[in-house]
Structures are given as structure tokens and as C-alpha cells.
C-alpha positions as CSV (number, residue, x, y, z in Angstrom):
1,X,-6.2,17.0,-29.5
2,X,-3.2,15.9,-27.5
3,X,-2.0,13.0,-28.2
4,X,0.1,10.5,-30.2
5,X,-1.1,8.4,-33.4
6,X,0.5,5.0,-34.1
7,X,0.5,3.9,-36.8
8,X,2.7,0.6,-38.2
9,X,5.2,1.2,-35.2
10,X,5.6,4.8,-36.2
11,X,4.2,7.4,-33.7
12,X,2.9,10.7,-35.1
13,X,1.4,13.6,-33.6
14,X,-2.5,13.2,-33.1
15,X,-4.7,15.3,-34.9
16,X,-7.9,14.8,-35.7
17,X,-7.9,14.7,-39.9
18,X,-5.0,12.2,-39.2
19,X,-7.1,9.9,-37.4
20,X,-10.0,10.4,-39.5
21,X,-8.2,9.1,-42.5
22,X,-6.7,6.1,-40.7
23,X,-9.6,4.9,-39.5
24,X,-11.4,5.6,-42.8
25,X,-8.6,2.9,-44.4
26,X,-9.0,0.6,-41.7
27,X,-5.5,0.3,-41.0
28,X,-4.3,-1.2,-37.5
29,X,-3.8,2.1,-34.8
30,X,-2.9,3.5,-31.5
31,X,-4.3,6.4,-30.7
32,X,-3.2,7.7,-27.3
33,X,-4.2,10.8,-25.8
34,X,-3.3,12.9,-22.8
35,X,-6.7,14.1,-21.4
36,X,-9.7,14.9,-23.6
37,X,-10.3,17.9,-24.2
38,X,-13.3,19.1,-25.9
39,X,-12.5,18.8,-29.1
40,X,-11.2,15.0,-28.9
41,X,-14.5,14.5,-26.7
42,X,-16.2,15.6,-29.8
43,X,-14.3,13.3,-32.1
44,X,-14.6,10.4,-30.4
45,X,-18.4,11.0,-30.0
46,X,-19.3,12.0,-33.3
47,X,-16.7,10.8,-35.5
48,X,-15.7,7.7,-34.3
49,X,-19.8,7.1,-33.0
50,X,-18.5,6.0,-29.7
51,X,-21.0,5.9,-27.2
52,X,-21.8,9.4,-25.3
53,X,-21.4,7.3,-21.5
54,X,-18.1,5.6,-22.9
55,X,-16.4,8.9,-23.9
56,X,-18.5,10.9,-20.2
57,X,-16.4,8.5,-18.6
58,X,-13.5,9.1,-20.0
59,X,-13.6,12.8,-19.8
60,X,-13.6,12.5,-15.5
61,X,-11.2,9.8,-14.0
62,X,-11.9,8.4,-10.9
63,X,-13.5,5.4,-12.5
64,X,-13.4,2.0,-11.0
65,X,-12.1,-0.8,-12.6
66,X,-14.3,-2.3,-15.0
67,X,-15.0,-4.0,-18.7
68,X,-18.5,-2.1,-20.7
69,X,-19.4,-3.8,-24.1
70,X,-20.9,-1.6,-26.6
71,X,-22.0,-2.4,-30.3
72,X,-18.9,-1.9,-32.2
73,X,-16.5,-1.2,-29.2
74,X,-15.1,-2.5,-25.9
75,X,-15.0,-0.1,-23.2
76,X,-11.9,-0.6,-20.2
77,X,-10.9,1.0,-17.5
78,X,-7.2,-0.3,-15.7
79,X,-5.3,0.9,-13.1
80,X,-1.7,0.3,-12.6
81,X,0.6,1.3,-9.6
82,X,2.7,5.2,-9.8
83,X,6.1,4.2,-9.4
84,X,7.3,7.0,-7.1
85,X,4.6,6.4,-4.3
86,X,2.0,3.7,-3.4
87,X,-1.0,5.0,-5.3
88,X,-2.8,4.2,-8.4
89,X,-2.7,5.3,-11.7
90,X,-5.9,5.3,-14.1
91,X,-5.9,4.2,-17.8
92,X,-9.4,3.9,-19.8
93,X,-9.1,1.9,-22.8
94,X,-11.4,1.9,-26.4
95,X,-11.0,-1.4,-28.0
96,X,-11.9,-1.0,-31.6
97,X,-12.8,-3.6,-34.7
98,X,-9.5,-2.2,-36.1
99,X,-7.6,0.1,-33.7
100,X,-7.0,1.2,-29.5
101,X,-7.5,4.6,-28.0
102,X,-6.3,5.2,-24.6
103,X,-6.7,7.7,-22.4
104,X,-4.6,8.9,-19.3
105,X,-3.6,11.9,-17.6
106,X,0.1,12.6,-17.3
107,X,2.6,10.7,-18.2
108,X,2.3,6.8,-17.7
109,X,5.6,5.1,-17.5
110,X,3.6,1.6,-18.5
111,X,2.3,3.1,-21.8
112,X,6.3,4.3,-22.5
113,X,7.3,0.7,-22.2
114,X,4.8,-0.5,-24.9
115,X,5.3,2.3,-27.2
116,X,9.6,0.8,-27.4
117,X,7.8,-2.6,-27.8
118,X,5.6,-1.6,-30.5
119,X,8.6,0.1,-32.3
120,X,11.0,-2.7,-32.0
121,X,7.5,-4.7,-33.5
122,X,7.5,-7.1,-30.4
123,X,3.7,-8.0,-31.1
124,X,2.1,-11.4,-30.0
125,X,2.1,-13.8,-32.9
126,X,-1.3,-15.9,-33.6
127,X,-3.5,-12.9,-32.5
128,X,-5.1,-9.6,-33.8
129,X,-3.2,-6.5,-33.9
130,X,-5.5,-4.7,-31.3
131,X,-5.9,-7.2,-29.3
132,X,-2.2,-7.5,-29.4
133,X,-1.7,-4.2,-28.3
134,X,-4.4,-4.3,-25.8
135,X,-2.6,-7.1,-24.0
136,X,0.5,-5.0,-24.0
137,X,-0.9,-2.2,-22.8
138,X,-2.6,-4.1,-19.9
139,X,0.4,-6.3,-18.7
140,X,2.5,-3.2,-18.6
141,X,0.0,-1.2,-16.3
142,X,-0.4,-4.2,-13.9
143,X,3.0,-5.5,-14.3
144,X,3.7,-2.1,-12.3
145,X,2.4,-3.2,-9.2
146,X,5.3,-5.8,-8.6
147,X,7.8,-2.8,-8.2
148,X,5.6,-0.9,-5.6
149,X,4.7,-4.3,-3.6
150,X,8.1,-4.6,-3.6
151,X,9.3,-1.6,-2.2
152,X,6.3,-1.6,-0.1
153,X,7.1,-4.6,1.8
154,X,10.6,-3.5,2.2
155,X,9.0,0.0,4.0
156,X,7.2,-2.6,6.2
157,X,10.9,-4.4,7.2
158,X,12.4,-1.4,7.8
159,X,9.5,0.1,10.0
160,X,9.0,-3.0,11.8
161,X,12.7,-2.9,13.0
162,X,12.1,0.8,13.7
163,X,9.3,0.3,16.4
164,X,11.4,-2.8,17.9
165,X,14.3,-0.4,18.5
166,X,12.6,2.7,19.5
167,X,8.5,2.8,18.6
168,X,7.5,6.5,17.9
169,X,4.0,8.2,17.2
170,X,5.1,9.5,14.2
171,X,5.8,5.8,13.1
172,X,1.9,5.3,13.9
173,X,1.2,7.7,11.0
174,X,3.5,6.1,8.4
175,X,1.1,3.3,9.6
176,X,-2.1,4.8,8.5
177,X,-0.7,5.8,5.7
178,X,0.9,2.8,4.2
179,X,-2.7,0.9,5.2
180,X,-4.7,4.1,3.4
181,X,-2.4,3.0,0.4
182,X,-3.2,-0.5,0.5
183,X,-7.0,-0.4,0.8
184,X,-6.6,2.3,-2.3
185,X,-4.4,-0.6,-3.8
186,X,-7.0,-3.4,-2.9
187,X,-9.8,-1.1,-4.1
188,X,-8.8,-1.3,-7.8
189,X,-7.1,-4.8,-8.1
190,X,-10.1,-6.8,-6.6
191,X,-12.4,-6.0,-9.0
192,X,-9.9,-5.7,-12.1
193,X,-8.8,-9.3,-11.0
194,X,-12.7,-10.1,-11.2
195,X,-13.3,-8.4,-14.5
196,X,-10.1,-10.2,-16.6
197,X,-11.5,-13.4,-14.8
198,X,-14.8,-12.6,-16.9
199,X,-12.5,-12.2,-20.1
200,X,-10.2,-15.0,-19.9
201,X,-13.3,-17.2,-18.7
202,X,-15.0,-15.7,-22.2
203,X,-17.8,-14.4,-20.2
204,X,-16.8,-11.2,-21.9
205,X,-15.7,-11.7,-25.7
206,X,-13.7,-9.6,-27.3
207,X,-13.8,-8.9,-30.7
208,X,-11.1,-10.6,-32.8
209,X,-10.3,-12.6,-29.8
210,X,-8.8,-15.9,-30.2
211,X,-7.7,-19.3,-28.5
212,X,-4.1,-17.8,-28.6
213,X,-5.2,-14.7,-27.2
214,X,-7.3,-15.9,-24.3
215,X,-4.2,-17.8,-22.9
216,X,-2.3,-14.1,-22.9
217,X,-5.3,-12.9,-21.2
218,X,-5.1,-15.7,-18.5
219,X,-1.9,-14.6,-17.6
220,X,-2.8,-11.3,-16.9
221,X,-5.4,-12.6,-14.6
222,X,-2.8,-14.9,-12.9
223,X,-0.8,-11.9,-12.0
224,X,-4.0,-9.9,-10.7
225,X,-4.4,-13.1,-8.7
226,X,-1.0,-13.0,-7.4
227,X,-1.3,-9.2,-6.6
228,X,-4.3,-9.4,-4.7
229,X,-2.7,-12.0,-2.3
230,X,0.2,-10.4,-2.0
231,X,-2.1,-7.0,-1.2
232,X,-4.0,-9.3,1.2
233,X,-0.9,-10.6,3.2
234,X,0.3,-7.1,3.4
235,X,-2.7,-6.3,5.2
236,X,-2.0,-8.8,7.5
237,X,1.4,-7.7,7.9
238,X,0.5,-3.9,8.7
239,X,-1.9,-5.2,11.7
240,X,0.6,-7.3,13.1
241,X,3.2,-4.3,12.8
242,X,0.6,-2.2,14.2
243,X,0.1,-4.9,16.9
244,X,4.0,-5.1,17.8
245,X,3.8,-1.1,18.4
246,X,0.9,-1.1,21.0
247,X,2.9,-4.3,22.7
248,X,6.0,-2.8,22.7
249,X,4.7,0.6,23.9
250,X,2.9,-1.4,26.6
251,X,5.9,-2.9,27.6
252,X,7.8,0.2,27.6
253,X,5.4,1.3,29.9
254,X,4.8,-1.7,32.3
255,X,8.7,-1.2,32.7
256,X,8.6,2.3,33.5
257,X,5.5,1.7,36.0
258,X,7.7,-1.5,37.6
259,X,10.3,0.8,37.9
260,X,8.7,3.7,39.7
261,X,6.3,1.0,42.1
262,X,9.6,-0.9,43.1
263,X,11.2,2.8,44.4
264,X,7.3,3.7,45.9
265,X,7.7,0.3,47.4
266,X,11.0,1.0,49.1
267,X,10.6,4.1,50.5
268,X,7.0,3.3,52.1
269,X,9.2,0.9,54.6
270,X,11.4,3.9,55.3
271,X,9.1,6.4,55.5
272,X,7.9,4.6,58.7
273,X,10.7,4.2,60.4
274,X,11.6,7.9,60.1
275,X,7.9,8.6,61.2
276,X,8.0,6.0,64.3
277,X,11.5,7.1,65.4
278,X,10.7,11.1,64.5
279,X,7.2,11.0,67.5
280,X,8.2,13.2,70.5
281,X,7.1,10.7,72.9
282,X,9.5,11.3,76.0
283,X,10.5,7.1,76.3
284,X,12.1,7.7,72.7
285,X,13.6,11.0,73.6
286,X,15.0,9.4,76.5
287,X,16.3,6.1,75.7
288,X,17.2,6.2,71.9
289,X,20.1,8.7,72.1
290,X,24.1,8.3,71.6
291,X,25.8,7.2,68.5
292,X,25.4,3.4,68.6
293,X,21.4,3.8,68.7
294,X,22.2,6.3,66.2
295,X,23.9,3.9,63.7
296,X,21.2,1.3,64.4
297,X,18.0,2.6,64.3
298,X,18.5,5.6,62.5
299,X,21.1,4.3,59.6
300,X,21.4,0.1,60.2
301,X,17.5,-0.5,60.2
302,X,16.5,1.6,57.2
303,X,20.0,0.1,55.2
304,X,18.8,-3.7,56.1
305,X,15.0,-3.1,55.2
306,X,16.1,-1.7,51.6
307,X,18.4,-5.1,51.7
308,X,16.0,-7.3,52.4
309,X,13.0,-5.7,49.9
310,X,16.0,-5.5,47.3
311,X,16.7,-9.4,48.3
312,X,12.9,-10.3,47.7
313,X,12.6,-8.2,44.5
314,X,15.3,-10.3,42.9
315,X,13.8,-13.2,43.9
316,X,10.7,-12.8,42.8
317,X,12.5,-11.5,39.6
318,X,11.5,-7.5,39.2
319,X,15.0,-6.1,38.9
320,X,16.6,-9.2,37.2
321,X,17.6,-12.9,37.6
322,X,15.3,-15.7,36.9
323,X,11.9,-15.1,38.1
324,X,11.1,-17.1,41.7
């Protein structure tokens, strides 16, 4: 069994006669354990009598969010944000008459927080121990979304000023990727938001669970509420950056093609003249020679029709000025 045993703010290693004998006196605990293994599997299941599909679940992650009640137990599973990138982390949570066990792979920066809270004795006042502690552990998981949101919307700033000044492909995939991380994101806080709208409704009661508590509980919802919008305006944000990539791409382009049809456009004029005056016909062989016809026709025309397309160009307002 790894793992850490609280036990009156004091943390001891986990092992499983320990346990045994706290929750034989029915003192107020924490367990929390890193992984289960198969011996804390088999403790859980056949010590503790927690249900066989409650402690399944908790041996593979991957869970959605969601609240089970069982006969003498309360079954959770919570995901909060990983603070060095934009996906999720997983918690699964045992809500017991007189104790929590929690299980999580890895460390978990949110469970760190609430054991210094726990030692300092920072405990709600007016409600159960374990449901105390379940509260903490919960607003600390999803109170680590803020953070991420936060740095996620300043990635979005940054990127959108990016593609204004220069748009890139490789910007499209920091695209897809920020929008793969949202839907992940929106993935687990839609239906947590739904699930602690069960509990603070008391559609789902929690044993031990009082007035007090359900007001803590509500504001854990209001924060998944708050999440979720903010998820669902980011959304919106990420299209309309998308969108301002394919404009400004297409305006790039529109330029570039302006550009090359305005040079087609003058040299078609020219490349007549030159093919006129360059026949063999004997009249122009004949009559069209010397220096001044020279200047005329073969320099003065061509210089006076690039003048006057040039001329109608900026009036029309291709190569600049106000457009005609």
C-alpha cells in the first residue's frame, strides 16, 4: 500500500494494519493513496467491504466525472486541471460514515494544498469532519482550473497577435491543439458541474451532510458554473482566431494575386505594341525608321500606355489612394 494515513492533522505512512485499526476505532481519517495496487485493491474490497465496481473503477482511470451511492459509502470521481499544461488530472474519491480515501496517480498539487490546510486545522466549522475534508479536497482540484484558463487565454492573446503580424501553418497546429485541450477540458467540467448541481440541489445526499455544508457545496458548483462559461467563451474565442487566420491568409493572398494581375495587366498593352511594330510588313519597314519614330513609337508609346494604366489603377484604388 502506497499511500499516506491522516489522522488528527498528522500524516503517517499507509499501511494496511494501520488503517485497519483506525477505522476499527472510528476515528476521523484521510487515507490517500498513490495507485492501487493489489494489495490495497484487496483491502479496500474486503476489509473496508467497499463495493467490488467502486474499487474496479478505481484501479483503471480514465473515468468520467460522476457521483455513485452505495450502502455505507459515496463513490466520486473529480477532475482538476495539471498546472504545467492544459489537460486534466483524475481524482476518485471514497466518502466514508467516518473517514475519505482518495486515489490519484502521481503527484496532485491540489491534494498538497489540503494536506498544509488540514495541518494548520483549517476545517469548515458547523460540518462533519469528512465532509469537511471532502469539500477541501474538491475546491482545491477545481479551484485549479482558474490558473490554466488563465494562462490559456493569455496563449490565445499572444497567438492572436501572432497571426495578425505574420500568420504561419505551424500556428494552425497550436490551434488544434489548444481546441483538442478545451474539448478534453469541457469533457470533464460539463458533467462535474451537473453532478455537484445534483448535490448541492440534495438530489444526492450525503451522509452527515448538513445545511452548513450544502452552502459549501453550492459554491463549488458556482465555480464549475463559472468554469464552464469561461470554457464555452474560449471556444468561441479559438474559432474566431481560427477565423482571423484563414481571412488574413486570404488577404495575404488577394494582395499577392492583385499584385501579379496589375503587372500581367501592364505588360499585355506592351506586348502588343512590340508585336504590331515587330510584323515585317514592307509600309512599316519603310516608313517607321529614324530616331524620332524611334523615340515615339518604340519608347514614348509603350512609356504613356504604362502611364495611363498606372493613372487608372490609382484611381480606381489598386496600388493605393482612396478607392474611385
Amino acid at each position: 500500500m502506497k499511500g499516506t494515513l491522516v489522522v488528527d492533522g498528522t500524516p503517517t505512512e499507509a499501511t494496511t494494519g494501520a488503517v485497519a485499526d483506525v477505522v476499527a476505532s472510528s476515528v476521523p481519517f484521510w487515507l490517500d493513496l498513490d495507485g492501487l495496487d493489489d494489495e490495497s485493491a484487496r483491502f479496500l474490497a474486503d476489509t473496508l467491504h467497499l463495493h467490488r465496481l467502486a474499487v474496479e473503477d478505481a484501479e483503471h482511470f480514465g473515468q468520467r466525472p460522476k457521483i455513485d451511492e452505495f450502502d455505507d459509502f459515496t463513490y466520486f470521481v473529480v477532475h482538476g486541471a495539471t498546472p504545467e499544461s492544459f489537460a486534466t488530472s483524475e481524482l476518485h474519491i471514497f466518502l466514508l460514515p467516518h473517514g475519505v480515501i482518495t486515489v490519484h496517480h502521481g503527484d496532485c498539487p491540489a491534494l498538497a494544498d489540503v494536506h498544509d490546510r488540514i495541518a494548520r486545522r483549517h476545517l469548515l466549522e458547523d460540518v462533519s469532519p469528512q465532509v469537511s475534508l471532502l469539500y477541501l479536497i474538491v475546491d482545491s482540484l477545481i479551484d485549479t482550473f482558474f490558473p490554466v484558463l488563465s494562462r490559456f487565454d493569455d496563449r490565445i492573446d499572444e497567438l492572436e497577435d501572432d497571426i495578425l503580424r505574420q500568420p504561419t501553418e505551424e500556428q494552425l497546429g497550436v490551434l488544434f491543439h489548444l481546441k483538442r485541450s478545451l474539448i478534453t477540458m469541457r469533457k470533464v467540467i460539463t458533467p462535474q458541474r451537473d453532478m455537484f448541481a445534483a448535490l448541492a440541489s440534495g438530489v444526492v445526499e450525503l451522509p452527515s451532510m448538513t445545511a452548513e455544508g450544502q452552502r459549501y457545496f453550492r459554491d463549488i458548483y458556482d465555480h464549475l458554473i463559472r468554469i464552464a462559461d469561461i470554457v464555452d467563451g474560449y471556444r468561441d474565442l479559438l474559432s474566431g482566431v481560427m477565423d482571423t487566420h484563414v481571412s488574413t491568409v486570404s488577404n495575404r493572398l488577394n494582395v499577392v494575386m492583385k499584385q501579379l494581375t496589375i503587372i500581367a495587366t501592364i505588360f499585355l498593352p506592351l506586348s502588343y505594341l512590340t508585336g504590331f511594330f515587330g510584323q515585317n510588313f514592307t509600309f512599316l519597314i519603310g516608313h517607321v525608321t529614324g530616331r524620332l519614330p524611334f523615340l515615339a513609337f518604340g519608347l514614348g508609346l509603350e512609356l504613356a500606355t504604362v502611364l495611363v494604366l498606372l493613372y487608372f489603377f490609382r484611381r480606381r484604388g489598386w496600388i493605393g489612394g482612396p478607392t474611385a
